[in-house]
Structure formats: C-alpha cells, structure tokens
C-alpha positions as CSV (number, residue, x, y, z in Angstrom):
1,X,0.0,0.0,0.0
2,X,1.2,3.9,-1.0
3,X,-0.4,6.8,0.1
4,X,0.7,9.9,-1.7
5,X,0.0,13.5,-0.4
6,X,0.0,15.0,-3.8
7,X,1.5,17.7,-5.7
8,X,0.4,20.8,-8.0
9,X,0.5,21.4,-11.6
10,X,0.5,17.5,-12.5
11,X,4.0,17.2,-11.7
12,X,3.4,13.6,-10.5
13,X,2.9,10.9,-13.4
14,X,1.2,8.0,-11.3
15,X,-1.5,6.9,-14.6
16,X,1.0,4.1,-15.4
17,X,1.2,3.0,-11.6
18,X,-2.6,3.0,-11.8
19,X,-2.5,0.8,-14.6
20,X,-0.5,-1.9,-13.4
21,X,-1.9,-1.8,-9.9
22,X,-5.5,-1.9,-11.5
23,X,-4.6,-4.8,-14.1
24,X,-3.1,-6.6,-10.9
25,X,-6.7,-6.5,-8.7
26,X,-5.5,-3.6,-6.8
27,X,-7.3,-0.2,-6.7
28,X,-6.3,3.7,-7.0
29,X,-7.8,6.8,-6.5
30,X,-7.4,10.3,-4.7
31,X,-7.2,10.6,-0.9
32,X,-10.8,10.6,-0.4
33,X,-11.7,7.4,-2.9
34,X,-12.5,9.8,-5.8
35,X,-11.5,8.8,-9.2
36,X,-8.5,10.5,-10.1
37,X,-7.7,13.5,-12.5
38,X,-4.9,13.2,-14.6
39,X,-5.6,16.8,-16.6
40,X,-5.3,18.7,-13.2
41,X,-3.2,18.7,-10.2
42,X,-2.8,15.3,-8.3
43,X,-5.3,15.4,-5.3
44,X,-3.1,12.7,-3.6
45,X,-3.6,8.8,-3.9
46,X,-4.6,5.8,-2.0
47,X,-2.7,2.6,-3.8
48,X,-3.4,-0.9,-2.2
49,X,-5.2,-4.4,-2.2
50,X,-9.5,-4.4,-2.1
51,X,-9.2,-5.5,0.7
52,X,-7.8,-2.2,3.0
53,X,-8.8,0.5,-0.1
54,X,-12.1,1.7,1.6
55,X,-10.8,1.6,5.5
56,X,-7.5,3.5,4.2
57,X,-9.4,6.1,2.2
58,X,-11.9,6.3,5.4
59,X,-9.1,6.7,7.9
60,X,-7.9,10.0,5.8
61,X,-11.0,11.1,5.6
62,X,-10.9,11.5,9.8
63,X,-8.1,13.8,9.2
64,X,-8.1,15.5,5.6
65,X,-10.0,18.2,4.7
66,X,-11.5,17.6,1.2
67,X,-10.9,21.3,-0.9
C-alpha cells in the first residue's frame, strides 16, 4: 500500500502506476476514494489491495479536509 500526499500542476505521473496496480486486482484513487484526475493537479492517492482501499481512504477522511 502507498499513500501519496500530492502535488500541484500534474508534476506527479502516477496513470501508469494506476495501470498496473488496476490490471493486478489492486485499486487507486485520490485521498478521499475519488477517481483520479490526470488533466489537473494530483489530489493525492490511495494505492493498495480491495481488501484495505475503503478503511484507508476512510481513515484519511478523519483527518483531511477535502478542498
């Protein structure tokens, strides 16, 4: 499992990581379970199994803000 804070002005390339983490079983997708945008800055990411995605993502949720 990664978690990624994020970054601005889409310096972060993490489509291929979604990719292969996808084609593998895993799941990806901003801090707060959202699909992610790739055509704006990153909003974080959550990376890991199905089976600690959703308790991960609702851990952060405790603690982050969503903007």
């Amino acid at each position: 499992m990664t978690i990624f804070t994020g970054t601005k002005h889409k310096h972060c390339d993490i489509v291929a990581v979604k990719v292969i983490v996808e084609e593998t079983g895993g799941k990806v997708t901003d801090l707060f379970g959202n699909e992610q945008r790739y055509d704006e800055s990153i909003k974080g990411d959550v990376i890991s199994n199905l089976k600690l995605h959703d308790e991960v993502v609702e851990t952060i949720k405790k603690y982050i803000i969503e903007e």
